[in-house]
C-alpha positions in Angstrom: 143.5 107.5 119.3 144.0 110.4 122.3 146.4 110.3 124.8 143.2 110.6 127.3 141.2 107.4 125.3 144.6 105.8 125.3 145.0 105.5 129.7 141.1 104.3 129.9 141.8 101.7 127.2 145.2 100.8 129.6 143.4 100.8 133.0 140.4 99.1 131.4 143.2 95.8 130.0 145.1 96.5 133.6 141.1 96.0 135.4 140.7 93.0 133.7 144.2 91.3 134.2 144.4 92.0 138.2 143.5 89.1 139.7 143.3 90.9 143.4 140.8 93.5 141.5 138.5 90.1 140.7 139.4 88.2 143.5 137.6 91.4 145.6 134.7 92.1 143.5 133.7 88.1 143.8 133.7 88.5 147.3 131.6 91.9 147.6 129.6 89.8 145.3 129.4 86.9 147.3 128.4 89.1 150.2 125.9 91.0 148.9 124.2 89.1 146.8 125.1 84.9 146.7 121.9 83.7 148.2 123.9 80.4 149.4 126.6 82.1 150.9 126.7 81.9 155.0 128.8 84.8 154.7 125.8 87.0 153.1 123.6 85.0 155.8 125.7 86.5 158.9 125.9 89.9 156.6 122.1 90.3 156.8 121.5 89.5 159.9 123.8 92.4 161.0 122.1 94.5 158.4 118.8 93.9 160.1 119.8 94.5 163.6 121.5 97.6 162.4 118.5 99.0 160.1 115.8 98.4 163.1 118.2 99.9 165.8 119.1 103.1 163.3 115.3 103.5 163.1 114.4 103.2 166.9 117.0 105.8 167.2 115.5 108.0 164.5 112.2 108.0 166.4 114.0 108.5 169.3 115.3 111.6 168.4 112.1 113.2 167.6 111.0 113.7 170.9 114.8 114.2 171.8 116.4 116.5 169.6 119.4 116.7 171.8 120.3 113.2 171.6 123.0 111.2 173.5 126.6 110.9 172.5 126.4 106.7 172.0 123.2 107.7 170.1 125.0 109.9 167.8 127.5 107.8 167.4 125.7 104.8 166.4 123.9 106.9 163.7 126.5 108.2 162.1 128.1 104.4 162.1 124.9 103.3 160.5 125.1 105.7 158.0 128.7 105.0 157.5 128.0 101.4 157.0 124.8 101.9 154.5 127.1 104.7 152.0 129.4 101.9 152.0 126.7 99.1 150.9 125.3 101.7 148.6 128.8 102.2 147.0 129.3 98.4 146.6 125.9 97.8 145.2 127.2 100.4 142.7 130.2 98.9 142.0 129.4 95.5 141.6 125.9 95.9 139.8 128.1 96.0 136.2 131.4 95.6 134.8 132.8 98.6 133.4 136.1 97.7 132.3 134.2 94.6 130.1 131.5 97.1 129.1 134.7 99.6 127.7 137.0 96.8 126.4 134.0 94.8 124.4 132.9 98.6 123.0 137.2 98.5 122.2 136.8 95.6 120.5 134.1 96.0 118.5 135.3 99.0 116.9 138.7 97.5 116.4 137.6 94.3 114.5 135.1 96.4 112.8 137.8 98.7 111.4 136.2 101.6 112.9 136.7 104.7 114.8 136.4 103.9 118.6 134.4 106.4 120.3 135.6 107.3 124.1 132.4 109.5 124.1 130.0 106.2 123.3 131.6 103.8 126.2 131.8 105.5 128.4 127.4 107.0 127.8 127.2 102.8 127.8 129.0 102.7 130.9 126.7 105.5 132.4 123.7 104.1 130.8 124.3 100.9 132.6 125.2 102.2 136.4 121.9 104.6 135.6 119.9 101.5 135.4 121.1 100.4 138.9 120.6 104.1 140.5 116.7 104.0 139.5 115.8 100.7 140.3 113.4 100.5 143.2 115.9 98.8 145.3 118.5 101.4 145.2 116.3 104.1 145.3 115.4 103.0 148.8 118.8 102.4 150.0 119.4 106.6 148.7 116.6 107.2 150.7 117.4 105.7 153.7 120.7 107.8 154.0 119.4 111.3 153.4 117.3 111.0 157.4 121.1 111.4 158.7 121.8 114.4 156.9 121.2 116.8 160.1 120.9 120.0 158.4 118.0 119.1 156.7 115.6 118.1 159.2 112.4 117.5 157.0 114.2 114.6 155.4 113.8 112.8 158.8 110.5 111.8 157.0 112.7 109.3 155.2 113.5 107.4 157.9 111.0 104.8 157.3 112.5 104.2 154.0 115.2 102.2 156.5 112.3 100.1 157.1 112.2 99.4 153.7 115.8 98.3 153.3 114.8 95.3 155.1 113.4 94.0 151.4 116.6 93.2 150.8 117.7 90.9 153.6 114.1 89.2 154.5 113.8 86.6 151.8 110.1 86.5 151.6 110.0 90.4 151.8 112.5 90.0 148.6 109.9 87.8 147.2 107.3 90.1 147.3 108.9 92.6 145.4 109.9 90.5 143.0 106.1 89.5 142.5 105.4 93.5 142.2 107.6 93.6 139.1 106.9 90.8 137.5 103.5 91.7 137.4 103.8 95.4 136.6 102.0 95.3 133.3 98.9 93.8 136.0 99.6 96.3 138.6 99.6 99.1 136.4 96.4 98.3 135.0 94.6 98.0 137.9 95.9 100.8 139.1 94.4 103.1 136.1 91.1 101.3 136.5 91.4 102.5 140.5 92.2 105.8 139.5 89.7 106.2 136.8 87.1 105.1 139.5 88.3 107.0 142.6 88.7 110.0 140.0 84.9 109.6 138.8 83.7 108.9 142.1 85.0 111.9 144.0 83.9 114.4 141.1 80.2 112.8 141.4 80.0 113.1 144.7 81.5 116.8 144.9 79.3 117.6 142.4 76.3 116.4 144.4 76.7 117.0 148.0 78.7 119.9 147.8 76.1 122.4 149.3 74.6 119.7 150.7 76.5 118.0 152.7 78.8 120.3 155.4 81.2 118.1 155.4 82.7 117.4 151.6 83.8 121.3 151.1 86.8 120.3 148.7 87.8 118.3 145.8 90.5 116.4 148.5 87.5 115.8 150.9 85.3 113.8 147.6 89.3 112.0 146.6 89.3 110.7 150.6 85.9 109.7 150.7 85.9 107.9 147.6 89.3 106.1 148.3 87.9 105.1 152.3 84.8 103.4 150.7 86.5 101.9 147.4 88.0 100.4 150.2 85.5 99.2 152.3 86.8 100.7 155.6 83.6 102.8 156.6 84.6 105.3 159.2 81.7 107.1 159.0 83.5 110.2 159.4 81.9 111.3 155.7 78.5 110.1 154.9 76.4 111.1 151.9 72.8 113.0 152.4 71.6 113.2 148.8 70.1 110.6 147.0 72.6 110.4 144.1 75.2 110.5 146.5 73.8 107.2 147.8 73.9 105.7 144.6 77.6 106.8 144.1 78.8 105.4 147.2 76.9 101.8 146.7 78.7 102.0 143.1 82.1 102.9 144.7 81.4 99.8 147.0 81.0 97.4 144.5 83.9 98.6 142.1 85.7 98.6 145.1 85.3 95.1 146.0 85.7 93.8 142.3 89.3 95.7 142.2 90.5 94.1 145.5 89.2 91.1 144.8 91.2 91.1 141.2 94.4 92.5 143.4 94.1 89.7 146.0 94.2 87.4 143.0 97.2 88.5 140.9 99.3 88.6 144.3 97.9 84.8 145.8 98.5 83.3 142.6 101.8 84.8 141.9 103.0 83.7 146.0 101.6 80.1 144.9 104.7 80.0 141.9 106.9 82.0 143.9 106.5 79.3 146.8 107.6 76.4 144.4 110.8 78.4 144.1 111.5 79.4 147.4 111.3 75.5 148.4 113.5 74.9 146.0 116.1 77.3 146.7 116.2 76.3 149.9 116.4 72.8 149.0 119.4 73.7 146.9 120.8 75.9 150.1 120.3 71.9 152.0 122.3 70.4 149.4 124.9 73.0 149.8 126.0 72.3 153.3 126.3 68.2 152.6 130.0 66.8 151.5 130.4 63.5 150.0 126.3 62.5 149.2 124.6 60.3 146.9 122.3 61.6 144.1 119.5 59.1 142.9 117.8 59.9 139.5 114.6 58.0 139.7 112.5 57.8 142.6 110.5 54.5 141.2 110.5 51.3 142.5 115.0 50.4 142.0 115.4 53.6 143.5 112.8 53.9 146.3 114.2 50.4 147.1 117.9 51.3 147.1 117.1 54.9 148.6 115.6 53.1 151.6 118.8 50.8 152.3 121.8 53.3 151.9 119.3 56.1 153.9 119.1 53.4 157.1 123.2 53.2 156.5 123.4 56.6 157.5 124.5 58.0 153.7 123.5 61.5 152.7 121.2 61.2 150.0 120.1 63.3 147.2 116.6 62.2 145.2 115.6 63.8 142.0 112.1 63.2 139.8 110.3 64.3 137.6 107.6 63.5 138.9 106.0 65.4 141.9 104.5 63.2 144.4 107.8 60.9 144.3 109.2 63.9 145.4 106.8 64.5 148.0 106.9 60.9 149.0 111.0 61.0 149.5 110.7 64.1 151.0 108.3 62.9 153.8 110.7 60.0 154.5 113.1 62.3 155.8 115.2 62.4 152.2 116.1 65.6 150.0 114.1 65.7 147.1 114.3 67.8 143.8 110.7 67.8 141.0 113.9 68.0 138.3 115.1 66.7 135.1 118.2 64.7 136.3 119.5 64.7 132.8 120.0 68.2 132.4 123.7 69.2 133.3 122.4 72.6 134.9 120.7 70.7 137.3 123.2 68.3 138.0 125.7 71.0 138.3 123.5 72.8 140.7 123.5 69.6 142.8 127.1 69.5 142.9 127.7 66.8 140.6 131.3 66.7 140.1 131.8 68.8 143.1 130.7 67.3 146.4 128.7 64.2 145.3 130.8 61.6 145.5 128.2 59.5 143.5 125.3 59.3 141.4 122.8 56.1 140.7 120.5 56.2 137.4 118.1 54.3 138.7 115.0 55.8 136.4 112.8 53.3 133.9 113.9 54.7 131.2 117.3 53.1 129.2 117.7 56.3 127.1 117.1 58.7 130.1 119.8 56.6 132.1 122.6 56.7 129.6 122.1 60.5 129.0 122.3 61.1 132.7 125.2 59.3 132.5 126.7 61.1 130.1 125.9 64.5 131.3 127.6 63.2 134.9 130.3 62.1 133.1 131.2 65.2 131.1 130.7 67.4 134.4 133.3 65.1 136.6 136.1 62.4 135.4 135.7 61.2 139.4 132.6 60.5 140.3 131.2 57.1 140.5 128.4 56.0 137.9 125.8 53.6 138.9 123.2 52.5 136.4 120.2 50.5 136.4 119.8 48.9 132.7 116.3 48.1 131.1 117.8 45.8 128.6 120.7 44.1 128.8 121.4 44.6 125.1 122.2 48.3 126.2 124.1 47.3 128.5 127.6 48.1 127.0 126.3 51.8 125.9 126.4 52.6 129.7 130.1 51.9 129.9 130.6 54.0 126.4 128.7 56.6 128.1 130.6 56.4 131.1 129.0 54.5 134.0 131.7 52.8 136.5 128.9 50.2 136.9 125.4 48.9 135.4 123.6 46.7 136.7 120.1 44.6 134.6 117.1 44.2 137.0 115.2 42.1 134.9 118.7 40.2 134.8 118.8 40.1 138.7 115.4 38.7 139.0 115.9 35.9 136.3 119.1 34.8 138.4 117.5 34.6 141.6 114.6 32.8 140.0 116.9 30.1 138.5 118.7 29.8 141.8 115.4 29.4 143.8 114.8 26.2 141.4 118.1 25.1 141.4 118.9 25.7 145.2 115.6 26.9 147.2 117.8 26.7 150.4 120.3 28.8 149.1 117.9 30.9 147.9 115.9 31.5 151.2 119.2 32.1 153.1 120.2 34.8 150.1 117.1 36.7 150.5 116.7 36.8 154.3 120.6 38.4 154.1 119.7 40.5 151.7 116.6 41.9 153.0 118.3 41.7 156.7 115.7 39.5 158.2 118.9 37.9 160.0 120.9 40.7 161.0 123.2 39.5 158.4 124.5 41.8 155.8 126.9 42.5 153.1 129.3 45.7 153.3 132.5 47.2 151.7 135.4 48.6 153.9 138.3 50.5 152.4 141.5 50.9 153.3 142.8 54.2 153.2 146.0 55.5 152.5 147.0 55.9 156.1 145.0 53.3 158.0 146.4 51.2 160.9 145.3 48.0 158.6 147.7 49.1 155.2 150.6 46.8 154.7 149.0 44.3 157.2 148.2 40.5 156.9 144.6 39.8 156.8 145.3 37.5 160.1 146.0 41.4 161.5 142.0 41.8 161.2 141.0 39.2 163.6 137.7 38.2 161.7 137.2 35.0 163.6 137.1 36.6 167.3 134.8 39.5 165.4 132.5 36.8 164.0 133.2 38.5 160.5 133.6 36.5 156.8 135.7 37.7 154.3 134.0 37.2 151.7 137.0 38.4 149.0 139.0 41.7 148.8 138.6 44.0 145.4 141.8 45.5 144.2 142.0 48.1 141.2 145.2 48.0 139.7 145.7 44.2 139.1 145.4 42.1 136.0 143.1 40.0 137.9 140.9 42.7 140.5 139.1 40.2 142.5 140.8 38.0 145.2 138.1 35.6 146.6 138.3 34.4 150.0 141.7 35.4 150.3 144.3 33.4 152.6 145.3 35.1 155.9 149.2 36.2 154.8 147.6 38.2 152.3 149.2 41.7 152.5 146.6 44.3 152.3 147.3 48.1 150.3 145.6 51.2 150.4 142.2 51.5 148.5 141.9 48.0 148.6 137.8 47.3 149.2 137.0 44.2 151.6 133.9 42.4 151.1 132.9 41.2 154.7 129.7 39.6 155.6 128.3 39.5 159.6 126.6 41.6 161.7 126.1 45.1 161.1 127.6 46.6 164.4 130.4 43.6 164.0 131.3 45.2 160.9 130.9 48.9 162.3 133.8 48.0 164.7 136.0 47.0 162.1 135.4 49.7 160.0 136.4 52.0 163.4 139.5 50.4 163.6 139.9 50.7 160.0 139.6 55.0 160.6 142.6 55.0 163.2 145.3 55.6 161.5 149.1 54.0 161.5 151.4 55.1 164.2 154.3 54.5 161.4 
């Protein structure tokens, strides 16, 4: 190996051990290109302002060649700023240290000669593929107006305008519909040709000495292309006979070709829509902290959505199903048309990130336990909470992971045992539960550096706050559950309080419960 092949095989190993080298191409990345990052959201707004104001200037110019000095100097800052997004679209579009080293590699397990000549034409190859892409052709483009000398290149200006594709979402859209139907495009656009082609020979052949105003081969290719397209100026209008016939042919093509056009564009918006909603759905997720993610929209998890929604919880609702969706999403709640089991998803939702919990709450026992599982391998923290068909599944769930699972069917059977046995009781459960009284149930914790750690109970006043302590759930004991605790019990961080009252009762304890200890 050459001395020469030898310092690109070092700088490629030293590239790809510098964490300062990484740490800057993320963020160019993240700036130019992360569709959820606020920081690319300011970015493009700047990049907007400045590409409509370097164009007003452009046209500016033309009737004022000699310019102003803040004019000037705003144009060359412009073009300053665009040779430096052009250089870090460049640099960022590949890896070319990973490109060499993998091409290193290869030939090195392979027991073969490595080529300097070969990775570096693959390096090429692959920043050649970023330099004639439609994108960056436009953001070439848009430089070359500034370059004085040449003044015919001022034409190019309006390739600024075009730059604007990149920070206009729905602009983005639309040329991403453009190339993913291509193959469509292209074919259309032969058929065109093949018709505007036939169509302005016909008619130059026929009302060329007839007709004083088609006297070149470019006046029959604009004629043809004005009524293929239905605009009828009038300026050109066939005298002959067989001209006539052309031109009602040329009509009709024409309509048939913009029909098929509108259609290939309409129906690729309609899917493109569905994904635009849904990034920005994602983007909605992004800014919450600390939410809850429902998997199952049904009839557990419309009725559960409902309750911690009114509590004033961030929620999260995914379904596979589309009018759920819909359904949640016209309550005022986030929803996702998603497979919930899927770890991409999940992941996308920031399960194990910034939801601090997840309910399975679908009708489906195996669905539920896979979601579990798939929440469980992304975060060891987050809290599980299952709904189980069948109780005889029931211990799967924990195996799988789930902090807690809970049987419906279960549920019901108790409450219909306890309306026999008790009705009373029964009738006073179900007005607390479905807050006909006022009454609730609620969970307060105490954190680490509330005013209420290392404090007797008789410290929270219950009595004067018309409040019931209704037991106190502690973790790290043999026994976890202390029921109806006495009032010289000393209270610890993350200890959970089960109180029962009034809901804006309880909202003033759990104020108190946020100041934290002057010790």
């Amino acid at each position: 190996m050459g001395y020469i092949t030898t310092l690109f095989v070092r700088f490629a190993y030293f590239l790809d051990a510098s964490i300062r080298y990484h740490r800057a191409k993320e963020f160019c990345r993240t700036l130019l290109e992360s569709q959820h990052s606020k920081l690319k959201f300011y970015f493009d707004i700047f990049m907007v302002l400045l590409v409509v104001f370097s164009v007003l200037f452009l046209l500016y110019e033309v009737k004022h060649p000699d310019g102003l000095p803040y004019l000037d100097a705003f144009v060359q800052f412009s073009l300053i700023v665009f040779v430096i997004e052009y250089l870090l679209r460049f640099w960022i579009y590949s890896d070319s240290h990973k490109l060499f080293l993998e091409a290193y590699d290869h030939a090195t397990n392979n027991d073969i000669p490595f080529s300097l000549r070969r990775a570096l034409f693959i390096i090429i190859k692959k920043k050649l593929d970023y330099i004639f892409s439609p994108l960056a052709i436009i953001d070439l483009l848009a430089i070359l107006p500034s370059y004085r000398p040449l003044r015919f290149l001022r034409i190019f200006l309006l390739f600024r305008i075009f730059k604007l594709f990149r920070y206009a979402r729905s602009m983005k859209t639309f040329t991403e519909i453009i190339t993913e139907k291509k193959f469509e495009l292209f074919t259309l656009a032969i058929f065109a040709s093949f018709v505007i082609f036939t169509g302005s020979s016909a008619i130059y052949i026929f009302e060329t000495h007839q007709n004083p105003k088609i006297n070149t081969l470019f006046d029959a290719i604009y004629w043809a292309i004005v009524t293929m397209g239905t605009v009828g100026y009038g300026d050109i209008v066939p005298v002959t006979t067989e001209g006539m016939v052309v031109s009602m042919l040329l009509i009709i093509f024409g309509v048939a070709i913009i029909a098929f056009l509108t259609s290939i564009i309409v129906s690729s918006f309609q899917s493109k829509l569905i994904e635009l909603k849904e990034s920005r759905t994602f983007a909605d997720v992004d800014k919450l902290e600390n939410y809850i993610v429902i998997c199952g929209y049904g009839r557990v998890g419309e009725v559960v959505a409902k309750m911690l929604h009114e509590d004033g919880y961030n929620l999260v609702i995914i379904d596979n199903d589309p009018s759920k969706i819909k359904l949640a999403q016209q309550r005022g709640l986030i929803g996702i048309v998603a497979d919930a089991s899927k770890s991409k998803i999940l992941g996308a939702l920031g399960v194990g990130k910034r939801a601090a919990q997840i309910i399975c709450a679908t009708n489906s026992d195996e669905l539920n336990v896979f979601i579990t599982l798939t929440a469980r391998s992304l975060s060891k923290q987050i809290i599980i909470i299952a709904r189980v068909i069948k109780n005889t599944h029931k211990k799967k769930y924990f195996l799988a992971g789930a902090n807690y699972a809970f049987g419906a069917d279960e549920t019901i059977g108790l409450m219909g045992a306890q309306y026999i046995d008790q009705p009373i009781s029964y009738a006073a459960l179900e007005e607390m539960l479905t807050e006909n009284t006022g009454v609730i149930f609620d969970i307060i914790t105490i954190h680490e550096h509330s005013c209420f750690t290392n404090k007797t109970i008789e410290v929270l006043s219950l009595h004067e706050k018309r409040l019931l302590l209704f037991g106190i759930l502690r973790k790290d004991e043999s026994v976890p559950f202390h029921f109806n605790p006495s009032n010289d019990f000393v209270l610890k961080d993350h200890d959970m309080l089960i109180i029962m009252g009034r809901k804006h009762h309880i909202n003033i304890l759990r104020k108190l419960n946020d100041k934290r200890s002057v010790l």
